[in-house]
DOLO-340063 format. One record per residue (C-alpha): x negated, y negated, z. Coordinates in pm, whole numbers, plus 50000, padded with zeros to 5 digits. Layout:
REM DOLO-340063
XYZ/...
END
This chain:
REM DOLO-340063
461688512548797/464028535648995/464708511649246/467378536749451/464458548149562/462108519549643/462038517050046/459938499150314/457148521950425/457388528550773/454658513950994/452458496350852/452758458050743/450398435750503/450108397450637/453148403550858/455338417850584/456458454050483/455458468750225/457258491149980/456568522549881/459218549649602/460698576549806/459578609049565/460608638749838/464108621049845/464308620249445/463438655849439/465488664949660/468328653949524/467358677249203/466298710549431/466748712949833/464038720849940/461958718349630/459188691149744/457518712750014/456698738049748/455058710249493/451518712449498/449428680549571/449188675149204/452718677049105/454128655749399/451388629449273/452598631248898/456378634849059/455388595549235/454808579448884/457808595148724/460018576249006/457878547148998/457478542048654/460218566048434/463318555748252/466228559748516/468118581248249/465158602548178/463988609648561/466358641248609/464608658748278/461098648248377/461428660448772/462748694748682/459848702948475/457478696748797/460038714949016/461158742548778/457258746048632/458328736748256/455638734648050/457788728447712/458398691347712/455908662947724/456418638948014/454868604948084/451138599948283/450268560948358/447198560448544/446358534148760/442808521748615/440378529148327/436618534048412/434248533748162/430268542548153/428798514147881/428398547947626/431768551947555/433378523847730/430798499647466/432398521447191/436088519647317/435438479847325/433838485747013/436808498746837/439398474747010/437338447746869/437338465746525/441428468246595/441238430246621/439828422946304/442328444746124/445168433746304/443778397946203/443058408745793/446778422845820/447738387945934/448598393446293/447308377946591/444178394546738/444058378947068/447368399247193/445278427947164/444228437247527/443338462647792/447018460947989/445668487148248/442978471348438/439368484848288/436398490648488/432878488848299/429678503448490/426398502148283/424868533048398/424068555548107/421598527647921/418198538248123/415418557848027/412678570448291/409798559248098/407668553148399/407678577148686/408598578349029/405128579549106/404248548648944/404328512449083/407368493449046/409058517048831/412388506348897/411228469848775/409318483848469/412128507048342/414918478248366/412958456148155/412558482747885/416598487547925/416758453747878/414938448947547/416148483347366/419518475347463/419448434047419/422058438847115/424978460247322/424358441947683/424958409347424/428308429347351/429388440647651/428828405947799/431178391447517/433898417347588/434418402747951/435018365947846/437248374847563/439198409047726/441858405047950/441908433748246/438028440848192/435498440748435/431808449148433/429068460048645/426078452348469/422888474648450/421158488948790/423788489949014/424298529949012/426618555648845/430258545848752/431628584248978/429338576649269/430888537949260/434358554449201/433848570849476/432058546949750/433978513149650/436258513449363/439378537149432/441258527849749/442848561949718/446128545749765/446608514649557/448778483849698/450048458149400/453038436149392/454248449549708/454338488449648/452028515349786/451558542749497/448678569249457/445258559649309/445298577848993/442868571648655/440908582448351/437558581748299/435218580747978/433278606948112/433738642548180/432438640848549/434918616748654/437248643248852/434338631549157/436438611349287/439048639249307/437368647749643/439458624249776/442688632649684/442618611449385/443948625249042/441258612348754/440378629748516/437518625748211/438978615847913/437698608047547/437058571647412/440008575247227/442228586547467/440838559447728/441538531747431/445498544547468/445378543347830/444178509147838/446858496647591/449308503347804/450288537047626/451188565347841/448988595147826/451288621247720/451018656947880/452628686247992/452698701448363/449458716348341/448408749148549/447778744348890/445888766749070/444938769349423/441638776449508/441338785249876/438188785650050/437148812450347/433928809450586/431528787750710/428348780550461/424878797950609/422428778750785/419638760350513/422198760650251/423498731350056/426398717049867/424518720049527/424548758549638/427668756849689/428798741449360/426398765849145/428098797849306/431818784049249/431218773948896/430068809048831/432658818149001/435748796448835/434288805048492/434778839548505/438658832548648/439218815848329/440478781448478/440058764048151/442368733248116/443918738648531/443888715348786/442708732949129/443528723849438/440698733249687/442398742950022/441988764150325/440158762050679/436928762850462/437508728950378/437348714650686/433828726450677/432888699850375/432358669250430/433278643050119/429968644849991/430108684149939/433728679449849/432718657749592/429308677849464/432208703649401/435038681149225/432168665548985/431438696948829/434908699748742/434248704648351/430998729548415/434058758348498/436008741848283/439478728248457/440758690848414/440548681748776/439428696249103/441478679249395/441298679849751/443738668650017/443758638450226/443068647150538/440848634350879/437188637750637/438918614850356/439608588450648/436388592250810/434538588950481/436828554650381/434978540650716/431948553750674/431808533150316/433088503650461/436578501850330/438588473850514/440198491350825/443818476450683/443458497750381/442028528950542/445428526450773/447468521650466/445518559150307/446948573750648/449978560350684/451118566150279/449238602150309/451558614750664/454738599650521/454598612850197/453558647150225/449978636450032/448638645050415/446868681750412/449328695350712/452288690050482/450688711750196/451048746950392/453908757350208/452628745349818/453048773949540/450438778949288/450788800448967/447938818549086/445738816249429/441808822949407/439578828749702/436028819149737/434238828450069/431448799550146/429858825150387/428928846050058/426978818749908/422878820349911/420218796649755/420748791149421/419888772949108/422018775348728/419588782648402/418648784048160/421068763247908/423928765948115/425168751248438/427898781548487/424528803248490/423908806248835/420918826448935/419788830549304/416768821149389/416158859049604/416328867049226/414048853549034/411688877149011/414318906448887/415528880148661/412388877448487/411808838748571/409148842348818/406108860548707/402688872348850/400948838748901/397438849148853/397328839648503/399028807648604/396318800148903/393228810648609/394758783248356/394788754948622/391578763448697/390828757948337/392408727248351/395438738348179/399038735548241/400798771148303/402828791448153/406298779948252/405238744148311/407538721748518/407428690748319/410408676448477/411448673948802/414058650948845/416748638649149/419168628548949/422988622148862/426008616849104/426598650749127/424038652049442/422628620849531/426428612349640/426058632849902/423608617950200/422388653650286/421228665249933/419048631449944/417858633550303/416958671450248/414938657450006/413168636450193/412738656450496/410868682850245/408588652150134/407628646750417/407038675750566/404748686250230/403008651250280/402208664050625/400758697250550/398788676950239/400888696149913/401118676849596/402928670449318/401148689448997/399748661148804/401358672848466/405138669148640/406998636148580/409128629448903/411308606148939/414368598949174/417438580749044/419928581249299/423348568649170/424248542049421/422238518749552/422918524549958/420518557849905/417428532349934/419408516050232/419598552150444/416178562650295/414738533750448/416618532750779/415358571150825/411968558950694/412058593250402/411828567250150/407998564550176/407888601950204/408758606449873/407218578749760/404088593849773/405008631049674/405788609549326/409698604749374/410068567749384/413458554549264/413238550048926/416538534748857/419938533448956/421668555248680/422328583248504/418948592748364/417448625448293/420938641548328/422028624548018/418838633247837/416938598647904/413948612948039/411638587947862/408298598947714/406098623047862/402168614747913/400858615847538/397798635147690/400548661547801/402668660047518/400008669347288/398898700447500/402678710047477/402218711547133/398868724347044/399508755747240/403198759347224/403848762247594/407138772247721/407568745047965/410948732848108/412948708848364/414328709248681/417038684548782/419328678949075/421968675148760/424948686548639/424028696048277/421258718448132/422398724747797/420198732947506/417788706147375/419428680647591/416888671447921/413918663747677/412658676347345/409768691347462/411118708647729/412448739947595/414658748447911/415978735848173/417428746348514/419918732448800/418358726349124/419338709249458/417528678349539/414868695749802/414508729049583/413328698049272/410328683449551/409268721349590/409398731049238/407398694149181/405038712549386/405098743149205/404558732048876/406118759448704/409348779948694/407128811548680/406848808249064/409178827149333/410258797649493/411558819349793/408098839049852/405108824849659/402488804149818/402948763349753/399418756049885/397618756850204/397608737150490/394188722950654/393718752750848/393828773650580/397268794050622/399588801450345/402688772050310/405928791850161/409058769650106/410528783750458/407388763650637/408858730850455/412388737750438/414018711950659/417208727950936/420728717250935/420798698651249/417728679551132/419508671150852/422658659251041/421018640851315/419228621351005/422678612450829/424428605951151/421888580451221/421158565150894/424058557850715/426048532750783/429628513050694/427448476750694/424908493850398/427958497550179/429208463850227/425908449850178/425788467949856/429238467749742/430668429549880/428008409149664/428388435449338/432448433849315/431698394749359/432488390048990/432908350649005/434578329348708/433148323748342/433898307948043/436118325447826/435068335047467/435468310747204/436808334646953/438788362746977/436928382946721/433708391346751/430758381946556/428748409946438/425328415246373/424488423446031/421068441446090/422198454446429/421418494246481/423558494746807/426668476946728/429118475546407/432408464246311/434068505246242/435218515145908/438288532946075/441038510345918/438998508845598/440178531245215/436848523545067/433338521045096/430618538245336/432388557645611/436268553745476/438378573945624/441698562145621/442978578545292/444858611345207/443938637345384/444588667445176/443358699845356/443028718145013/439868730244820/437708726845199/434258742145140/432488751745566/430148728545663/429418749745906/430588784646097/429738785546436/429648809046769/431088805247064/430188780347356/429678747647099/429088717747308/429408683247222/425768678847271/425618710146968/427658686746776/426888645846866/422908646947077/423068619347334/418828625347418/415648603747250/415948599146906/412678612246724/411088595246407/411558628846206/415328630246226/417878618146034/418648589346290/415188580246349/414498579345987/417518555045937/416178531646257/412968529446074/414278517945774/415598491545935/412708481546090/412838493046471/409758501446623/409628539846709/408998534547062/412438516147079/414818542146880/416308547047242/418618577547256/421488587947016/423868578647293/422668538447287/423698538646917/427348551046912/428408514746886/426898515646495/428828543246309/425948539946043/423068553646292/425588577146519/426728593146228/423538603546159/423558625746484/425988651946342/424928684046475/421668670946488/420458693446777/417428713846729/419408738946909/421978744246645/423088780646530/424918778746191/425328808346063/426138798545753/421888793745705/419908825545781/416088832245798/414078857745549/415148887945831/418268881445767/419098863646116/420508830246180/417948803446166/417678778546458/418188738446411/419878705346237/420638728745867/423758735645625/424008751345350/425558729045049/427918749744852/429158756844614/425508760344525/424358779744778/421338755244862/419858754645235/419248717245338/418548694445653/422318690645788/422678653945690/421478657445373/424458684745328/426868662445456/425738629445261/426218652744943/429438663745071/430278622045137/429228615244805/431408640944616/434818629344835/434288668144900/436898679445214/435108699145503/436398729245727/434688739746037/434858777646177/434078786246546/434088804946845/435488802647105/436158774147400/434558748747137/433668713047236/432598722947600/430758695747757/430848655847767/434098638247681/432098621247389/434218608947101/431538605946849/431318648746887/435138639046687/433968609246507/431058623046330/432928652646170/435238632846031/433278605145899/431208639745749/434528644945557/435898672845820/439308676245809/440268710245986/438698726946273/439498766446298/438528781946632/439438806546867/439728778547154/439138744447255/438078728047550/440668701447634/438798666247596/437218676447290/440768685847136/442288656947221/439188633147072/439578656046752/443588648046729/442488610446803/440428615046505/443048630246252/441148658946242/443208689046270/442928717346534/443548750946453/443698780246688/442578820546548/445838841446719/446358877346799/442688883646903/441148877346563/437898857146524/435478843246202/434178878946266/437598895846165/437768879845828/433568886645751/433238846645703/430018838745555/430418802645463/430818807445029/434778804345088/437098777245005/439968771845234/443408755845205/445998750245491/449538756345422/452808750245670/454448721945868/452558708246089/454438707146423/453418709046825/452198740346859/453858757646552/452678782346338/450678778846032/448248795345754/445188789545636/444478805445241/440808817845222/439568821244890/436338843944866/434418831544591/431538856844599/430828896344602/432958919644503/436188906244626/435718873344435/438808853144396/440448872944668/443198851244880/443518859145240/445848842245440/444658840045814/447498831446082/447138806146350/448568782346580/448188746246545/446888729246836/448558695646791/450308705047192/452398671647196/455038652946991/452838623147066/449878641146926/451748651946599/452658615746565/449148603146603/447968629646375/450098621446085/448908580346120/445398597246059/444228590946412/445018566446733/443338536146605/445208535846273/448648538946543/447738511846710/447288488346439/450538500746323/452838499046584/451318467446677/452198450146338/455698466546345/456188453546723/454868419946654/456758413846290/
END
């Protein structure tokens, strides 16, 4: 600690006593007069910890490159807390208890291996709508189906509590680990040991910059990376780009936050803001309320950026009492804020390397679809667009007895994203309602469900009585968690299934959600689109996506007139007279007081863990292991690599590691049968990530997949789970190519497009290529978790320079590939293509690019083969 800087906080007191806090305008000062009141929020945050936490003699270096906008050197990051979702928080626990057992066969002591950063564990991403929000006790009947599929990892996760230091865990239906974040867990300015310092932390999941709405730096992070957080390791980075995003206007009447977010994605895509951390400022702010604040900041990696901050200002302080934070600590969030320039009035004179403006007034109804959530299209559109059709042929099928063209199979309130924000949800209602007033129903071929993340939603529903409303238009609350957003749909009516099938229907999903990629919502829904909470009741109604949501006629009322969504559509000051009312600070403490009431327990009797033999949902990882299935800790040569694949741009990690239902025909499902599970229990690929020997199985297993190494008889590139095992030339299922490739000890390349690995921060989308034998990754850019999960993998990152693409050097997939050059941050390199076909076989073309290892710290975990083999070095070295 720089303790020169360490000084009582003026005016406030804790029990009578003062309370420290570092001085960081002082410290920078004393570098650059005048220099603070130019820092953006983010930089005077990341300045704190450097005077808090940094080696005395290395403070001057580290300062200058936030002052003097270096982005050369590497500098410390400690965040405050880990939070975890039980996917990849189970698999981060998973692999610290592997770490154990090889720090124990290497003859060390396992129980010194710990979280040292206190670890938050939600179970929220475990739940499956198999029964319906229009069925009775759903909630009740879906937990107890979580609780049998999932008996082996809760038996895990149970275990990690009593024999982790520093880990805590909220078990299953409680809500989603943001919308917690965001209602109970960050005090926004933490208080330990006597110091007041910024809230600051990393998540295992992409969407955790929600809790950036209140001025909070956390960011979504890989397993991997999370696993070196929580070991006390610093996260090593370099100033990032900040950019300001200031917002104009007022938002028009009947429009929503979920509007909002869908225009602004569009609009932060296109101004290429991949990797930044925004700062949302400007008198259009004041306009957004925490809730839409925080709709924005979770969609965070759908443009693309690392974090999407707000100021503190008065809405973070009315929010803190709204949730029922203790009145001493929402004084301590104002106090800290005003005195350190973290208050939004002290921000007027920030500098950003580039200033966007976004005009809220310009924003209409919208919805994002199909396949991508940066795909906004406004609803005044559909029609032009194609969506929304001449419903004639629709109305003659149901009159058959059929389900449309365009079916809406899915309609889903859903994920943090929205039901965070008490106006999304009441919208929702208040269109319930009025549609259970003027006698509309729900099309009896939709599955609606509502799975709000937090459990306070049924609190305000019920205060505003909405909560019977929707009830009966078939949105009961299905669970507390993240459900059809993360592909856990649960099965569809076999009756309705089987029509999907026999006649091939294009039918598809709508979701108040915050993803919509390819083949992820459900298998049989071939698309699926973005929606706010209210537009997913009327398009429940509806019944198909073929309908012009703005115009076309949703039924008729008992008089006979026409009912168009503006006869339903609920006003603003409805809206806010029902929030106003409803929700209150005591329906967060009643939620929150008894949940965080963790109480004592008996600590594990062993430090290492005793695995399951026969389990499909947690094993002990091969990472540490030479031999045997799944070895990957030996030479990695990068010579003689045959593709396993050459892709496009836009990859996500759902492309490359599926988190939705497992079916019986795939590669997974036919593993899970040979070990005996019942089909109706093969749970999602996501559920298994704990057992390398099923989650390996998921590599590029979506039916979505475009390799174009694989091509149909018209010469195009045929769609799904295939390779193309060379050197023979032979077209196969994709794991089928890849247990050949395991067999032979062959080494694998990968060629893509460009921003590859968009999408969840899921370290098995790492993990699986390299168990596959992957050892390079060639592409003409990477989205930043995904990078960093590949480097904690010892897979290595290349980067295509000076414009050039797979397309440049006419890669078809028959080449072999070698890498040549030292491998250094950022450096140049070469890879040596050898053609081994047509007329230019045994031609060697050397292709130029940069190697994306961006850190010192990276190179170093690179060259151990990946983070976990570091750790179990440097811990035997430091313990000798």
């Amino acid at each position: 600690m720089n303790y020169e800087y360490r000084k009582p906080l003026p005016g406030y007191k804790k029990d009578h006593l003062p309370i420290d806090f570092f001085d960081t305008r002082e410290a920078v000062e004393n570098i650059s007069a005048g220099a603070y009141a130019k820092l953006p929020y983010t930089s005077r945050v990341l300045a704190e910890q450097l005077v808090r936490r940094c080696d005395p003699k290395d403070l001057t270096r580290a300062l200058e490159q936030l002052i003097y906008r270096k982005q050369d050197l590497d500098f410390p990051w400690y965040p405050a807390r880990v939070v975890c979702h039980d996917i990849l928080g189970q698999t981060a626990l998973v692999d610290l208890a592997g770490l154990r057992d090889a720090i124990a066969d290497q003859g060390g002591d396992p129980s010194k291996v710990n979280p040292v950063v206190p670890t938050q564990l939600i179970v929220d991403h475990s739940l499956a709508v198999e029964f319906g929000g229009f069925e009775s006790d759903a909630f009740d009947k879906n937990r107890a189906v979580e609780d049998r599929r999932n008996e082996d990892r809760f038996h895990f996760i149970e275990w990690t509590k009593t024999a982790f230091k520093n880990v805590d865990v909220i078990p299953a239906g409680n809500g989603i680990m943001h919308q917690i974040n965001l209602e109970k867990m960050s005090p926004v300015i933490q208080l330990r040991d006597g110091v007041a310092y910024p809230d600051t932390c990393v998540g295992t999941d992409s969407h955790t910059p929600h809790v950036d709405a209140l001025g909070v730096i956390a960011i979504g992070v890989g397993g991997l990376e999370a696993e070196t957080v929580m070991l006390g390791r610093p996260s090593m980075m370099r100033l990032p780009n900040i950019i300001g995003v200031k917002l104009t206007g007022k938002r028009q009447s009947g429009i929503t936050a979920t509007d909002i977010v869908l225009a602004i994605t569009e609009f932060l895509r296109n101004s290429k803001v991949v990797s930044s951390y925004l700062e949302f400022f400007g008198e259009g702010t004041k306009e957004l309320t925490i809730g839409d604040r925080a709709t924005i900041s979770n969609m965070t990696p759908e443009y693309g950026a690392s974090a999407g901050m707000f100021y503190i200002d008065q809405q973070t302080i009315d929010y803190l009492k709204l949730t029922g934070r203790e009145p001493e600590q929402v004084e301590l969030v104002e106090t800290y804020a005003k005195h350190t320039g973290l208050w939004a009035d002290d921000l007027v004179d920030a500098e950003y390397e580039r200033v966007l403006e976004f005009d809220l007034s310009s924003v209409c109804r919208n919805m994002a679809g199909p396949s991508n959530p940066h795909r906004r299209l406004a609803t005044s559109d559909l029609t032009a667009s194609g969506i929304a059709k001449d419903l004639s042929e629709c109305k003659q099928q149901e009159k058959d007895g059929e389900m449309p063209d365009g079916a809406v199979i899915i309609a889903a309130i859903t994920s943090c994203t929205n039901t965070s924000n008490p106006r999304n949800v009441v919208a929702a209602g208040l269109i319930a309602k009025r549609a259970n007033e003027l006698g509309l129903v729900r099309k009896p071929w939709v599955k609606s469900s509502f799975a709000p993340g937090s459990k306070v939603a049924k609190l305000y529903l019920e205060e505003s009585g909405l909560l019977p409303e929707m009830e009966k238009l078939g949105f009961g609350i299905v669970g507390y968690a993240c459900t059809t957003c993360n592909g856990m749909s649960g099965a569809l009516d076999p009756k309705i299934q089987q029509e999907v099938i026999d006649r091939d229907l294009y039918t598809t999903a709508v979701l108040s959600g915050n993803r919509n990629f390819d083949g992820r919502i459900h298998p049989y829904a071939k698309q699926a689109f973005l929606a706010s909470p209210p537009l997913v009741v009327a398009y429940a109604i509806a019944g198909t996506i073929r309908f012009d949501i703005e115009k076309d006629i949703l039924g008729q009322d008992q008089q006979g007139n026409d009912i168009t969504l503006k006869d339903i559509w609920p006003s603003d000051e409805e809206i806010d007279r029902i929030v106003s009312a409803s929700v209150k600070p005591e329906q967060f403490k009643q939620i929150y007081t008894p949940m965080f009431d963790l109480g004592a327990f008996e600590p594990a009797e062993s430090p290492l863990y005793d695995w399951r033999p026969q389990s499909t949902y947690i094993r002990r990882p091969p990472y540490w292991d030479k031999e045997g299935e799944g070895a990957i800790a030996g030479e990695r040569t990068m010579k003689g690599m045959v593709p396993l694949a050459v892709l496009g741009d836009n990859i996500t990690t759902d492309h490359l590691s599926p988190s939705n239902a497992i079916q019986l025909n795939s590669a997974a499902g036919a593993y899970l049968d040979k070990m005996g599970l019942p089909e109706e229990d093969f749970n999602s690929y996501a559920t298994h990530r704990g057992d390398h020997l099923t989650a390996q199985r998921a590599t590029f297993a979506n039916p979505k997949l475009f390799n174009e190494m694989v091509l149909d008889e018209q010469g195009k590139v045929k769609q799904g789970s295939y390779a193309r095992i060379e050197p023979e030339g032979k077209e196969s299922r994709m794991w089928e190519a890849i247990e050949t490739y395991m067999q032979r000890k062959q080494p694998l390349i990968i060629i893509a497009g460009a921003d590859y690995g968009q999408g969840s921060s899921r370290d098995w989308a790492a993990k699986g290529v390299r168990l596959a034998g992957v050892e390079v990754i060639v592409a003409e850019g990477f989205e930043r978790i995904h990078r960093t999960n590949l480097v904690g993998m010892g897979v290595l990152p290349l980067e295509f320079i000076n414009g050039e693409t797979r397309k440049t050097y006419h890669i078809d997939g028959t080449e072999t590939y070698d890498v040549a050059g030292d491998i250094a941050s950022g450096g140049a390199m070469s890879v040596l293509m050898t053609r081994t076909s047509g007329t230019n076989a045994g031609e060697v073309v050397t292709i130029p690019v940069k190697c994306r290892l961006d850190t010192a710290e990276e190179v170093s975990v690179y060259n151990a083969g990946g983070v976990l083999q570091k750790f179990a070095q440097d811990f035997l070295q430091s313990n000798a």
